[in-house]
CHARMM-style PDB file with segment names, atoms N, HN, CA, C and O in Angstrom:
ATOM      1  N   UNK     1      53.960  56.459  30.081  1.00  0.00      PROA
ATOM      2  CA  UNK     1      54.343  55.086  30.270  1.00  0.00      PROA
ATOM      3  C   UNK     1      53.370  54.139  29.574  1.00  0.00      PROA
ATOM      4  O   UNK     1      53.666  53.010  29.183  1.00  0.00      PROA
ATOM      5  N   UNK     2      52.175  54.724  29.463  1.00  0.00      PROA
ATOM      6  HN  UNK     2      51.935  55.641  29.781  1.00  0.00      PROA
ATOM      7  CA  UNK     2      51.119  54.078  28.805  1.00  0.00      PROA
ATOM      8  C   UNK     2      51.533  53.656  27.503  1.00  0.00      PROA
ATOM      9  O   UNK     2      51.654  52.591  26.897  1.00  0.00      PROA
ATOM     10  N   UNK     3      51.715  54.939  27.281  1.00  0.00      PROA
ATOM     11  HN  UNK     3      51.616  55.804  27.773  1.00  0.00      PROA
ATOM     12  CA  UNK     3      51.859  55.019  25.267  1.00  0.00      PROA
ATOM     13  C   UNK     3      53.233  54.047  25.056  1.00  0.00      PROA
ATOM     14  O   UNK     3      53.390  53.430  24.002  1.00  0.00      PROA
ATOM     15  N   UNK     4      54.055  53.986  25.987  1.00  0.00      PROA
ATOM     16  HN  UNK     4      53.928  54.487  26.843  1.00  0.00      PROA
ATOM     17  CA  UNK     4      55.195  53.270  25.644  1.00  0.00      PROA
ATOM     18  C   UNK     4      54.624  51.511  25.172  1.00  0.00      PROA
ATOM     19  O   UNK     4      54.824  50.768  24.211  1.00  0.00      PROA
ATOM     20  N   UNK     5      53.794  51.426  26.537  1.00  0.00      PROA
ATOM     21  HN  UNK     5      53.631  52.029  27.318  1.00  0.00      PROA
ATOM     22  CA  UNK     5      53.803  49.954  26.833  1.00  0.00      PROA
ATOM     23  C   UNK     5      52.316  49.547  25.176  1.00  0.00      PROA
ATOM     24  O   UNK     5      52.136  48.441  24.666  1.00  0.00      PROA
ATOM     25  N   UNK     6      51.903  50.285  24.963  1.00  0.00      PROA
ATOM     26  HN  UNK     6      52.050  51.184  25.377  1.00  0.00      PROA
ATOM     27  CA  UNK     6      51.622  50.185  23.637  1.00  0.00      PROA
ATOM     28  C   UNK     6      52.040  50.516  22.531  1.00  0.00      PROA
ATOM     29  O   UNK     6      51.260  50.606  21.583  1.00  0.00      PROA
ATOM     30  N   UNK     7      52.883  50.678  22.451  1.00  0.00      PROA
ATOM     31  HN  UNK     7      53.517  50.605  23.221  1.00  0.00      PROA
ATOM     32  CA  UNK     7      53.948  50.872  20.845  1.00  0.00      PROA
ATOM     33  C   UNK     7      54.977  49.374  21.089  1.00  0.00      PROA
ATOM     34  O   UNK     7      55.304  48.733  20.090  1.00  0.00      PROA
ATOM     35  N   UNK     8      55.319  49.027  22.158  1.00  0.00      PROA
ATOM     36  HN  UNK     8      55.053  49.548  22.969  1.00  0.00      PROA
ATOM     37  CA  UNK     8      56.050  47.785  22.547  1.00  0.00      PROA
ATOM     38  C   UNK     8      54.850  46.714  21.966  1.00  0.00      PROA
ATOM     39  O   UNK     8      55.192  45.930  21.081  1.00  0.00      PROA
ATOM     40  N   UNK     9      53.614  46.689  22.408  1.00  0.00      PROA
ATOM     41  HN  UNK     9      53.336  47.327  23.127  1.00  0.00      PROA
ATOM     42  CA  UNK     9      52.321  45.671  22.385  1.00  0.00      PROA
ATOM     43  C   UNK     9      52.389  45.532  20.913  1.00  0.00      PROA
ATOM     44  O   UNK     9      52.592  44.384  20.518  1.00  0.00      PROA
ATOM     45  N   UNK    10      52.209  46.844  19.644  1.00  0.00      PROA
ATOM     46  HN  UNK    10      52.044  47.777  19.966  1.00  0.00      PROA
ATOM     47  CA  UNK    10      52.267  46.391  18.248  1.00  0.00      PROA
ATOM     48  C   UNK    10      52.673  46.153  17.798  1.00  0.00      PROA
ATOM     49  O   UNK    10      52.404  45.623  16.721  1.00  0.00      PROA
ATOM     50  N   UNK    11      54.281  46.495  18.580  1.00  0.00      PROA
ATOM     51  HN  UNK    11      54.499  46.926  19.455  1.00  0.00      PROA
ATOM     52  CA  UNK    11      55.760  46.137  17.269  1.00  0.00      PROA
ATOM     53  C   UNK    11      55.997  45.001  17.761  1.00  0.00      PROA
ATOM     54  O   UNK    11      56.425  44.210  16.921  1.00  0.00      PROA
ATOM     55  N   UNK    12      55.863  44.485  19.066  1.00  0.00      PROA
ATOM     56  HN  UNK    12      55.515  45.127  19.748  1.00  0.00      PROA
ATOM     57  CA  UNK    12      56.675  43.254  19.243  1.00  0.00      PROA
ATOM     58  C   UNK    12      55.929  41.521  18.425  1.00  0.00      PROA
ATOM     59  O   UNK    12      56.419  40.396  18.323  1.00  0.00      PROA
ATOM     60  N   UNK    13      54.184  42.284  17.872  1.00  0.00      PROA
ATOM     61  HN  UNK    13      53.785  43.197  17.955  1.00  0.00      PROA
ATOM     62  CA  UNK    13      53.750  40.902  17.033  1.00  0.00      PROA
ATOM     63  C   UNK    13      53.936  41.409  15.396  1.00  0.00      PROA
ATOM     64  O   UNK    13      53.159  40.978  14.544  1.00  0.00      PROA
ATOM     65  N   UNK    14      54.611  41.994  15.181  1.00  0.00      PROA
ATOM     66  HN  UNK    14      55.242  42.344  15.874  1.00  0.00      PROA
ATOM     67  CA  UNK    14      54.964  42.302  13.818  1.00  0.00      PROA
ATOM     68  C   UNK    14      56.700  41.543  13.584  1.00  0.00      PROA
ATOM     69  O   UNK    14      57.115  41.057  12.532  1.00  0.00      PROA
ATOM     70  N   UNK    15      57.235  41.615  14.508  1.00  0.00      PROA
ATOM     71  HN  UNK    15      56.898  42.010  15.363  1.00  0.00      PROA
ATOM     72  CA  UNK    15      58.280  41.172  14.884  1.00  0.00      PROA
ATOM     73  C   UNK    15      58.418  39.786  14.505  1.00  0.00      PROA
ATOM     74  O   UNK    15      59.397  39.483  13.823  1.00  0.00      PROA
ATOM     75  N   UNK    16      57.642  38.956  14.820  1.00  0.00      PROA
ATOM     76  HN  UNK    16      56.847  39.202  15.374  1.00  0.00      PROA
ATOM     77  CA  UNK    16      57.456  37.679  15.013  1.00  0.00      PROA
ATOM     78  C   UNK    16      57.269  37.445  13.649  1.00  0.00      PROA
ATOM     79  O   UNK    16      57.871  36.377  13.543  1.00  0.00      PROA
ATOM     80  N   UNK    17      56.967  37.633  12.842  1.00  0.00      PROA
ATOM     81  HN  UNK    17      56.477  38.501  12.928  1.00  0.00      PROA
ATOM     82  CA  UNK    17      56.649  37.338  11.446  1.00  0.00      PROA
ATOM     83  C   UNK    17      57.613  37.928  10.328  1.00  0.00      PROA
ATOM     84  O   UNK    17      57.666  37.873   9.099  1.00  0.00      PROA
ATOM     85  N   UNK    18      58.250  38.438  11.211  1.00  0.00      PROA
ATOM     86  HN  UNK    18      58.206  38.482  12.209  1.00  0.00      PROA
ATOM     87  CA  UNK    18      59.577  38.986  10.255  1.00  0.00      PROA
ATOM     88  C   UNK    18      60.151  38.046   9.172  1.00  0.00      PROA
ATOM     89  O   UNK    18      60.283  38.558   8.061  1.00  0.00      PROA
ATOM     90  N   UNK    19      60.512  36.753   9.315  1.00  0.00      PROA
ATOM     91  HN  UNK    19      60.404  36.337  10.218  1.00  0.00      PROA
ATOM     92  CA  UNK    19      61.089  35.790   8.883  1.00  0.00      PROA
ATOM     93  C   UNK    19      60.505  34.809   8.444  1.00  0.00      PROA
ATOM     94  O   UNK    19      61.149  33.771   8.301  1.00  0.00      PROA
ATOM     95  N   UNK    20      58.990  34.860   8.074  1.00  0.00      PROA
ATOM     96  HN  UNK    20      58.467  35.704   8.190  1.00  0.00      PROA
ATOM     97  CA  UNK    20      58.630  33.412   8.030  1.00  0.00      PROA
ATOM     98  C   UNK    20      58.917  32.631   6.881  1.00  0.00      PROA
ATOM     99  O   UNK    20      58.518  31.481   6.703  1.00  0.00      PROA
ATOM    100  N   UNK    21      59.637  33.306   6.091  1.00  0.00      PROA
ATOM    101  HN  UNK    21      59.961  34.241   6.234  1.00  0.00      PROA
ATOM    102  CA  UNK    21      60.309  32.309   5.042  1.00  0.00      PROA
ATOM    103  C   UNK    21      61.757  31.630   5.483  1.00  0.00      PROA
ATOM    104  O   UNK    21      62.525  32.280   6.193  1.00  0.00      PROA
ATOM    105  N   UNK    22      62.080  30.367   5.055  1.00  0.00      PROA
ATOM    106  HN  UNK    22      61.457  29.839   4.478  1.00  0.00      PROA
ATOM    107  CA  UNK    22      63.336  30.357   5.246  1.00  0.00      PROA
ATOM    108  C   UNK    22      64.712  31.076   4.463  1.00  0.00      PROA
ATOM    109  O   UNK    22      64.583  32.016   3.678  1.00  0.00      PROA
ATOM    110  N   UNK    23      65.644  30.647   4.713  1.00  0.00      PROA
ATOM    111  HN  UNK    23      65.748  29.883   5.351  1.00  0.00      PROA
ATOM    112  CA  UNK    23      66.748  31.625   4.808  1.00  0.00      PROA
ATOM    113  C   UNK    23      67.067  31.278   3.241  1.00  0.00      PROA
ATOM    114  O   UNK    23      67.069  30.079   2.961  1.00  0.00      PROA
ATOM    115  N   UNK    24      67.291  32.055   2.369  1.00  0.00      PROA
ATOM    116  HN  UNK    24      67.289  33.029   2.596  1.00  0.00      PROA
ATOM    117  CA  UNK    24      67.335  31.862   1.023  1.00  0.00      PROA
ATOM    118  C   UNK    24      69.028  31.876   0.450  1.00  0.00      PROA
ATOM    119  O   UNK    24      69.450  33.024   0.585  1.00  0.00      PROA
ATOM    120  N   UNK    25      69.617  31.368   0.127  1.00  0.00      PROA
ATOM    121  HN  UNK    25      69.274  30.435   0.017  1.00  0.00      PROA
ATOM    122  CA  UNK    25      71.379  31.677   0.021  1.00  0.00      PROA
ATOM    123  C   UNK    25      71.318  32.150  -1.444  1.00  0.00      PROA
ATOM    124  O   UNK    25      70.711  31.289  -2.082  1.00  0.00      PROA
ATOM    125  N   UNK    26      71.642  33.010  -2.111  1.00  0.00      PROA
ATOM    126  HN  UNK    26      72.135  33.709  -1.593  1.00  0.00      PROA
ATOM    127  CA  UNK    26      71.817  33.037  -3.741  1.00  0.00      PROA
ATOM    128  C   UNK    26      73.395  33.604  -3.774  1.00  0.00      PROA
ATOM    129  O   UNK    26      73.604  34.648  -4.393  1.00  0.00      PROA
ATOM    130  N   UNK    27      74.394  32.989  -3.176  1.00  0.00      PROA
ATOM    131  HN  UNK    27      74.225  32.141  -2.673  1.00  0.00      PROA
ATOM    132  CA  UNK    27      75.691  32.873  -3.564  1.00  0.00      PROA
ATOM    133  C   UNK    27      76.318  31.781  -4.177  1.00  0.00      PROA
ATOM    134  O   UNK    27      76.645  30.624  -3.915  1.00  0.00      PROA
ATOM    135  N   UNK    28      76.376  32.915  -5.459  1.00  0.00      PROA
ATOM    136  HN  UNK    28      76.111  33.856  -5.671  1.00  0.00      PROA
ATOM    137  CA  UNK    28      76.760  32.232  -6.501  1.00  0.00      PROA
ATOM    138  C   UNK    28      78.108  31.574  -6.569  1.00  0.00      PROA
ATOM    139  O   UNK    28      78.882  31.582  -5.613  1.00  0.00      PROA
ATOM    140  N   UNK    29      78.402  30.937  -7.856  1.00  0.00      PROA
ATOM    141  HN  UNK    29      77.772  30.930  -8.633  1.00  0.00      PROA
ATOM    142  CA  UNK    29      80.165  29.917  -7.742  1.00  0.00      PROA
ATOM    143  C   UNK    29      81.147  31.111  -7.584  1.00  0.00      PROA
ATOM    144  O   UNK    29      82.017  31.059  -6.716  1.00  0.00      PROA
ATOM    145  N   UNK    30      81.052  31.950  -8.226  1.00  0.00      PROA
ATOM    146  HN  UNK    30      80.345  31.993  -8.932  1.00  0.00      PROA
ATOM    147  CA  UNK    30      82.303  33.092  -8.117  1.00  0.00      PROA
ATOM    148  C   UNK    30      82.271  33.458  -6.439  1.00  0.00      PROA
ATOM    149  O   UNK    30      83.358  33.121  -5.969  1.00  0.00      PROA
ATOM    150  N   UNK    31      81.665  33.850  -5.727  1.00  0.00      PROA
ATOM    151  HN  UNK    31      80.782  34.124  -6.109  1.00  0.00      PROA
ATOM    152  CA  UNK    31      81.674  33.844  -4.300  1.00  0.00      PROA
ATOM    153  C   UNK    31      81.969  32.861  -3.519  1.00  0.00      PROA
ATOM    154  O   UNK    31      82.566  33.095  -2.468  1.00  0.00      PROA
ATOM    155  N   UNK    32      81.671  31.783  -3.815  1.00  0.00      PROA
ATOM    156  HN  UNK    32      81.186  31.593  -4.669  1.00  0.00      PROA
ATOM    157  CA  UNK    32      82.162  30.443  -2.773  1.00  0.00      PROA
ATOM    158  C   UNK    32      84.133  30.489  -3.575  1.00  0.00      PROA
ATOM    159  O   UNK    32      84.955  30.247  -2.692  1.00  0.00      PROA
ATOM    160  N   UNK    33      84.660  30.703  -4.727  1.00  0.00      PROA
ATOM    161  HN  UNK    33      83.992  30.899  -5.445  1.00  0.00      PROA
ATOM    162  CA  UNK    33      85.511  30.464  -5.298  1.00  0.00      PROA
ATOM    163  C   UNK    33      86.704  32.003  -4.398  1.00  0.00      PROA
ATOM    164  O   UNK    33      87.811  31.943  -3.863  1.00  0.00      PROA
ATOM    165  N   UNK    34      85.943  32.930  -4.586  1.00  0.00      PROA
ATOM    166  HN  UNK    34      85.043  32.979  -5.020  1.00  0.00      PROA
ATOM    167  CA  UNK    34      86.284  34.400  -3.819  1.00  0.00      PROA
ATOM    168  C   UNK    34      86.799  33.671  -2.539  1.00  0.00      PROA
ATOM    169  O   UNK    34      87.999  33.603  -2.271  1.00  0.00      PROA
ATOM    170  N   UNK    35      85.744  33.091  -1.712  1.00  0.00      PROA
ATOM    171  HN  UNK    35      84.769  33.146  -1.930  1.00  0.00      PROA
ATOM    172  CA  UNK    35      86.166  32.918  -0.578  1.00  0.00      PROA
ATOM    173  C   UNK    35      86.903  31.447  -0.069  1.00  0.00      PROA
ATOM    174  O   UNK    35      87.146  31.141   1.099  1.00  0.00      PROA
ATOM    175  N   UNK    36      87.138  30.762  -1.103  1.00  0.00      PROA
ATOM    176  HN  UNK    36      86.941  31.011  -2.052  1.00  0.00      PROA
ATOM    177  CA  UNK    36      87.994  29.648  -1.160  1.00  0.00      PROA
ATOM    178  C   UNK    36      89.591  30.325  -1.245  1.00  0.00      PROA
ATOM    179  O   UNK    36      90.571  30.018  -0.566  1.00  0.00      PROA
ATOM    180  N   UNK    37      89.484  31.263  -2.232  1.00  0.00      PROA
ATOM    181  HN  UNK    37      88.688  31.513  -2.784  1.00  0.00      PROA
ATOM    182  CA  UNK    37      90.955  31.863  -2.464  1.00  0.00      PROA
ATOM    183  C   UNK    37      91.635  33.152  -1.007  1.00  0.00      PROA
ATOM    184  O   UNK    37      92.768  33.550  -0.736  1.00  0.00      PROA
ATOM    185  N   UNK    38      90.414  33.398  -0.468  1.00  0.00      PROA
ATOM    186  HN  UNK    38      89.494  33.075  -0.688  1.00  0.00      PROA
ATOM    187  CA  UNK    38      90.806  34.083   1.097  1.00  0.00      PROA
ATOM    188  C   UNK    38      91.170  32.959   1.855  1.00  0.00      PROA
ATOM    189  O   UNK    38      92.388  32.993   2.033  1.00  0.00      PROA
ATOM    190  N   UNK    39      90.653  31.978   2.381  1.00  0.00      PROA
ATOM    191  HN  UNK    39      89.664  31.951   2.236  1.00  0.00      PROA
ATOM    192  CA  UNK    39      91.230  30.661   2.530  1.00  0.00      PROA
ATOM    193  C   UNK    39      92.028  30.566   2.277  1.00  0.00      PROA
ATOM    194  O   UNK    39      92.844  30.951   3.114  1.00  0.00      PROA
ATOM    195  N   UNK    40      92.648  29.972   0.899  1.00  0.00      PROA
ATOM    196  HN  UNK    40      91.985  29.659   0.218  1.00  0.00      PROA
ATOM    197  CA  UNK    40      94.451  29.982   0.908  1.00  0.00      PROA
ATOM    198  C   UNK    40      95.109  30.901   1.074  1.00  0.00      PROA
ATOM    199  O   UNK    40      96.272  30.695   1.420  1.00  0.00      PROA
ATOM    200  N   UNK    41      94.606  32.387   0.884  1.00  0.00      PROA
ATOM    201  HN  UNK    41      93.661  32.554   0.603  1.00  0.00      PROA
ATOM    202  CA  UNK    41      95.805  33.392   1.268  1.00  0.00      PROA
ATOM    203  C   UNK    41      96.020  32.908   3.278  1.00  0.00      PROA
ATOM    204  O   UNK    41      97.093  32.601   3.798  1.00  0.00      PROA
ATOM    205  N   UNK    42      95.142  32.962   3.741  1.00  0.00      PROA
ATOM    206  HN  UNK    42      94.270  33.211   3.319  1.00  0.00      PROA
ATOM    207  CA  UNK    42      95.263  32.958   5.096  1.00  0.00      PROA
ATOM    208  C   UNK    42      95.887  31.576   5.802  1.00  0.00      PROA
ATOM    209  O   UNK    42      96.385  31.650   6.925  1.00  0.00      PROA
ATOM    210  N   UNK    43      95.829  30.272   5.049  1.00  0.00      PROA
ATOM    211  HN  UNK    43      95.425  30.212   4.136  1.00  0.00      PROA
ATOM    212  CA  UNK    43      96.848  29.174   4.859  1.00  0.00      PROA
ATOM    213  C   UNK    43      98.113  29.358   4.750  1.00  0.00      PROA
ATOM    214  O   UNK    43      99.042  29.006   5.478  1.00  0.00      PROA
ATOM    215  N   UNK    44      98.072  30.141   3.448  1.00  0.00      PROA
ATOM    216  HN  UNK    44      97.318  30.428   2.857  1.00  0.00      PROA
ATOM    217  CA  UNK    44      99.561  29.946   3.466  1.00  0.00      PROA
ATOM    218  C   UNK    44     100.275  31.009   4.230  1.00  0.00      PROA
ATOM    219  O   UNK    44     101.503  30.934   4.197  1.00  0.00      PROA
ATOM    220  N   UNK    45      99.703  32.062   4.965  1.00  0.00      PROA
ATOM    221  HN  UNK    45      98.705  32.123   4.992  1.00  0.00      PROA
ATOM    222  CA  UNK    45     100.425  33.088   5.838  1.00  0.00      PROA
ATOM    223  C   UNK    45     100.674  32.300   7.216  1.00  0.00      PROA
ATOM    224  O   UNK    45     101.730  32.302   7.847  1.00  0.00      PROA
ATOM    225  N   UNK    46      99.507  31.635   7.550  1.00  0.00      PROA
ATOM    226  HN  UNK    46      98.649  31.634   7.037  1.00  0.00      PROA
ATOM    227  CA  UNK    46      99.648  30.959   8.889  1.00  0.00      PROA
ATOM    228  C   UNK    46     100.622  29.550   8.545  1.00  0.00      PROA
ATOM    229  O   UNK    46     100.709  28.916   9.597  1.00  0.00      PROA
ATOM    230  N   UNK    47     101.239  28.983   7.635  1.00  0.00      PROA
ATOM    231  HN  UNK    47     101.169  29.499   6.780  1.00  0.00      PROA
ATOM    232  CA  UNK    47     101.993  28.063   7.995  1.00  0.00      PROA
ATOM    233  C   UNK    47     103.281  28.250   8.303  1.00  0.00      PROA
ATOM    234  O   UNK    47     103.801  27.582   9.197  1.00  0.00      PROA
ATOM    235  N   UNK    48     104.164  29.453   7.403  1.00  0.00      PROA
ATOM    236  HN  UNK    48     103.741  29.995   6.677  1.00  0.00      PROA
ATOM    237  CA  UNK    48     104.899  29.744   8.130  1.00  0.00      PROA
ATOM    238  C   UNK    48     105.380  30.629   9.522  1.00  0.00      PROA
ATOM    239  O   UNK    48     106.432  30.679  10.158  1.00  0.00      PROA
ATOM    240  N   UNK    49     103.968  31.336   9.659  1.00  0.00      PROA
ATOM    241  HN  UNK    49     103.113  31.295   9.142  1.00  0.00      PROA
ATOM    242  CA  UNK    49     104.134  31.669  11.128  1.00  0.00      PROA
ATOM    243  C   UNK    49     104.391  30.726  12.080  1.00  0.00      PROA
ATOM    244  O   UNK    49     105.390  30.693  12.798  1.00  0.00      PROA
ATOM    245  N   UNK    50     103.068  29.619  12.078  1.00  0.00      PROA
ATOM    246  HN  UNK    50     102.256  29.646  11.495  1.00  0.00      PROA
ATOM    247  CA  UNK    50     103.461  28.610  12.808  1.00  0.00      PROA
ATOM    248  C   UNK    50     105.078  27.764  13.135  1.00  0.00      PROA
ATOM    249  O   UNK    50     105.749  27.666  14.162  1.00  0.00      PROA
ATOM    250  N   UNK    51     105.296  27.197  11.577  1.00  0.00      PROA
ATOM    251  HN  UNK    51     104.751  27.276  10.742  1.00  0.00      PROA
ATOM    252  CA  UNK    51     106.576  26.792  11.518  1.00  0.00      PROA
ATOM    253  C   UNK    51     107.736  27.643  12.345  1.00  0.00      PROA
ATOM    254  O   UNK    51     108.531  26.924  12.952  1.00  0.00      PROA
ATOM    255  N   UNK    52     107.940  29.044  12.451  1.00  0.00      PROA
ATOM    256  HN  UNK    52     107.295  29.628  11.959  1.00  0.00      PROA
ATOM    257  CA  UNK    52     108.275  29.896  13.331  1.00  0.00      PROA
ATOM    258  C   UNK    52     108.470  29.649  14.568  1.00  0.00      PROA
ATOM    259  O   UNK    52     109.408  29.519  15.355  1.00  0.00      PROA
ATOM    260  N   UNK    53     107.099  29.611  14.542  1.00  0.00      PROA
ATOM    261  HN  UNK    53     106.338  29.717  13.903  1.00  0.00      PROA
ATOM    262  CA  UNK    53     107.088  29.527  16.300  1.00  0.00      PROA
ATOM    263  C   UNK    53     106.992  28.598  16.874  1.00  0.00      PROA
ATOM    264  O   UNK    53     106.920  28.677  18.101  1.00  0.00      PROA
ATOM    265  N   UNK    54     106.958  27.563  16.342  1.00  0.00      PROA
ATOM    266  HN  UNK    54     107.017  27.499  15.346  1.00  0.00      PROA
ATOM    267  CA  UNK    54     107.126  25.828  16.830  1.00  0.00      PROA
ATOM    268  C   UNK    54     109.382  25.522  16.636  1.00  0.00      PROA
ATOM    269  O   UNK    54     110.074  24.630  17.126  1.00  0.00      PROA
ATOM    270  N   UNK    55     109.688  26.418  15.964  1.00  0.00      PROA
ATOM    271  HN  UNK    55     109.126  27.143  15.565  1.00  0.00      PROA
ATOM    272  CA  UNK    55     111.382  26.905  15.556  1.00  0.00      PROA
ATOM    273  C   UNK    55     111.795  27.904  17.141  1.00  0.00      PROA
ATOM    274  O   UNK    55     112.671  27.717  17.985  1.00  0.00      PROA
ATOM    275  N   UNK    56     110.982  28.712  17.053  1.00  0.00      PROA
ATOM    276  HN  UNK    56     110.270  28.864  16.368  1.00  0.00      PROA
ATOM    277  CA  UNK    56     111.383  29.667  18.352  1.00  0.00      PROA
ATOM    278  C   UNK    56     110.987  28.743  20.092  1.00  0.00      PROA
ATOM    279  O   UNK    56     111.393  29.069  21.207  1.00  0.00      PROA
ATOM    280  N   UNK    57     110.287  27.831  19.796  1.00  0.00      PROA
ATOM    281  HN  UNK    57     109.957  27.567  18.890  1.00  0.00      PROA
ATOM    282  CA  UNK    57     110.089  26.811  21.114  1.00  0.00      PROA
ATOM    283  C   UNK    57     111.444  26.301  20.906  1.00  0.00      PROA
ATOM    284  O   UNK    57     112.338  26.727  21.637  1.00  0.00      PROA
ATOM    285  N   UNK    58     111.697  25.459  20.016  1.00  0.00      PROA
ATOM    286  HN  UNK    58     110.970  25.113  19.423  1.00  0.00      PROA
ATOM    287  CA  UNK    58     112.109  24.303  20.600  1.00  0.00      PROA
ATOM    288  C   UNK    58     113.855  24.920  20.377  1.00  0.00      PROA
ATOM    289  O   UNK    58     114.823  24.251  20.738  1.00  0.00      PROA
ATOM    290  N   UNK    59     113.966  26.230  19.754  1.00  0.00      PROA
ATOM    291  HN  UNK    59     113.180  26.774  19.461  1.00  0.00      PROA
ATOM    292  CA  UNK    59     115.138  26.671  20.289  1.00  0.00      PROA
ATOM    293  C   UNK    59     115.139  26.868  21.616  1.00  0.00      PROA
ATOM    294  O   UNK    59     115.971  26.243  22.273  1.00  0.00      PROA
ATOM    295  N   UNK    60     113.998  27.986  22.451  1.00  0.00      PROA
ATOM    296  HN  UNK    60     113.322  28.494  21.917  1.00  0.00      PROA
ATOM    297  CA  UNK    60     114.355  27.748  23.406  1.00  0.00      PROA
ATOM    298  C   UNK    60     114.515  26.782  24.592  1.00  0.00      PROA
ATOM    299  O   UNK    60     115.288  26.819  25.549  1.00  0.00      PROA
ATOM    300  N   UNK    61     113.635  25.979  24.274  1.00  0.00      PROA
ATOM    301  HN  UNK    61     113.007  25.949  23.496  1.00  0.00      PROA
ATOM    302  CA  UNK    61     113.679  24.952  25.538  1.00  0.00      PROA
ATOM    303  C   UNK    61     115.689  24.401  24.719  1.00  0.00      PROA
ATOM    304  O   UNK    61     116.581  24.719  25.506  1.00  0.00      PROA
ATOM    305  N   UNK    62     115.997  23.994  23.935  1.00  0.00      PROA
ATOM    306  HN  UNK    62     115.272  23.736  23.296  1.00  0.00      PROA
ATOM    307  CA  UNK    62     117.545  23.589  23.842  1.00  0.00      PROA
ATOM    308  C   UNK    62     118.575  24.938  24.813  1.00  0.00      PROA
ATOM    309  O   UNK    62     119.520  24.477  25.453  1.00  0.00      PROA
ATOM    310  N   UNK    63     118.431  25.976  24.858  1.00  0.00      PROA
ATOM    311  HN  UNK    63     117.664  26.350  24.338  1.00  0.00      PROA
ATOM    312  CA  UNK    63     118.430  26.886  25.442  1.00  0.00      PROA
ATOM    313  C   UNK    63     118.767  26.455  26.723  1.00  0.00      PROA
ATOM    314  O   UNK    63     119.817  26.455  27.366  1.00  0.00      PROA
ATOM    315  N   UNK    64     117.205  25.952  27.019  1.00  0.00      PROA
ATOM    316  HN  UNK    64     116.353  25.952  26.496  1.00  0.00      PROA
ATOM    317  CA  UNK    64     117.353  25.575  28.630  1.00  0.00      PROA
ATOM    318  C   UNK    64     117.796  24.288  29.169  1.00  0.00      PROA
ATOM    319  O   UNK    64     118.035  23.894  30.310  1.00  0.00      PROA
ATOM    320  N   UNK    65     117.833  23.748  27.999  1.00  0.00      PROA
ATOM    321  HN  UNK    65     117.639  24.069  27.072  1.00  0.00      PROA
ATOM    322  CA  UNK    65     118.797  22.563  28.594  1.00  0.00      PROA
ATOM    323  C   UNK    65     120.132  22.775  28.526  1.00  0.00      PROA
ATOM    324  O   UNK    65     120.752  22.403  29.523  1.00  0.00      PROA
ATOM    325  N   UNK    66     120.675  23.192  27.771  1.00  0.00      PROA
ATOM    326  HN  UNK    66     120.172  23.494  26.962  1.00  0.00      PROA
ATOM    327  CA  UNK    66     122.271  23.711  27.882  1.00  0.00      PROA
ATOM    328  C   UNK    66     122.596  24.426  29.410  1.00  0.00      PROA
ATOM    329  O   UNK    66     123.443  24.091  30.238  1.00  0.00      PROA
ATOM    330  N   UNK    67     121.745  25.375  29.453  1.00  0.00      PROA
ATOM    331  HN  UNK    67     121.057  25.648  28.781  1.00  0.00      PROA
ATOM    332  CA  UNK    67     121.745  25.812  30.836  1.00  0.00      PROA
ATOM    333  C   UNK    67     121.927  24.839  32.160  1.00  0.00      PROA
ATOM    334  O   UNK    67     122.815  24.757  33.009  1.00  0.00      PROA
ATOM    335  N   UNK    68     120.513  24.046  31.920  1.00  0.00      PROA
ATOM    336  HN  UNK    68     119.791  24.112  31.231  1.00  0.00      PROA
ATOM    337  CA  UNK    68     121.157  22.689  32.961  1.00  0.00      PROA
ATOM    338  C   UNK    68     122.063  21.948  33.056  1.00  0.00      PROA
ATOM    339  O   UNK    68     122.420  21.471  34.133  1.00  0.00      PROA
ATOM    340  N   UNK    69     122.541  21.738  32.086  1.00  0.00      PROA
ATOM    341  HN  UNK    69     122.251  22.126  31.211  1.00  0.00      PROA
ATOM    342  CA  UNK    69     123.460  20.964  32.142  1.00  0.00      PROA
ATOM    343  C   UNK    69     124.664  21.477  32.516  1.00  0.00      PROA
ATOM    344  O   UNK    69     125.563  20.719  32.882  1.00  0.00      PROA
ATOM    345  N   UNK    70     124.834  22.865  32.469  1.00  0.00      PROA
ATOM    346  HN  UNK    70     124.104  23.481  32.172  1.00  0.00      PROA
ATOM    347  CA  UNK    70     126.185  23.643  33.099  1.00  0.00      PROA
ATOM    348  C   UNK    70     126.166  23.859  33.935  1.00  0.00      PROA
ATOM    349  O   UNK    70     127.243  23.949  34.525  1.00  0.00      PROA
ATOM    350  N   UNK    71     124.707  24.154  34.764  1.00  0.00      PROA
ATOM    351  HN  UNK    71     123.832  24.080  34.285  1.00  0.00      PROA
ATOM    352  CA  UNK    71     124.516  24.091  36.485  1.00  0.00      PROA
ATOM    353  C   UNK    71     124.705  23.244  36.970  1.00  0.00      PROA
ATOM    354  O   UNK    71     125.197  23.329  38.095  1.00  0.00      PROA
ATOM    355  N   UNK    72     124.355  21.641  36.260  1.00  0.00      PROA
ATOM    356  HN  UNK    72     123.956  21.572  35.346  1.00  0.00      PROA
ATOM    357  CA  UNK    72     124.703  20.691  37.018  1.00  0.00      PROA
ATOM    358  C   UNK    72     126.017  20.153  36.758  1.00  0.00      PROA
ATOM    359  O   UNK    72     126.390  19.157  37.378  1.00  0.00      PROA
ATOM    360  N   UNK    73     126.729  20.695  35.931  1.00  0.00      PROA
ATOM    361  HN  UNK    73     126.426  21.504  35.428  1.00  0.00      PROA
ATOM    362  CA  UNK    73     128.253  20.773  35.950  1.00  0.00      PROA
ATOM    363  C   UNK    73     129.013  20.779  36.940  1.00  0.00      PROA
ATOM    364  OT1 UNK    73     130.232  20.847  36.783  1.00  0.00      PROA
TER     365      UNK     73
END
């Protein structure tokens, strides 16, 4: 238990210094452009899903008003 609580004692101040630079980005234009064009693929899949299913509401609620209106017939 000893030896543990000293292998924890050396690694955990080596740890701390892991990072002391800041965070460096070197993504280049072809990568921001890569991931601009995943962006529109995923645009244009989700608009007509949406459109769909904003089509499949408001059929059904007409649905349910037809219904009422024959109950309260």
């Amino acid at each position: 238990m000893k030896a543990l609580a000293t292998i924890i004692g050396t690694i955990a101040p080596a740890t701390a210094f892991a990072a002391s630079t800041p965070r460096v980005d070197d993504s280049g234009l072809f990568s921001w452009i890569f991931l601009g064009f995943c962006a529109l693929i995923i645009l244009a899949q989700a608009m007509p899903a949406l459109l769909l299913m904003f089509g499949m509401a408001k059929g059904m609620t007409g649905v349910v008003k037809d219904e009422l209106k024959a109950h309260k017939a």
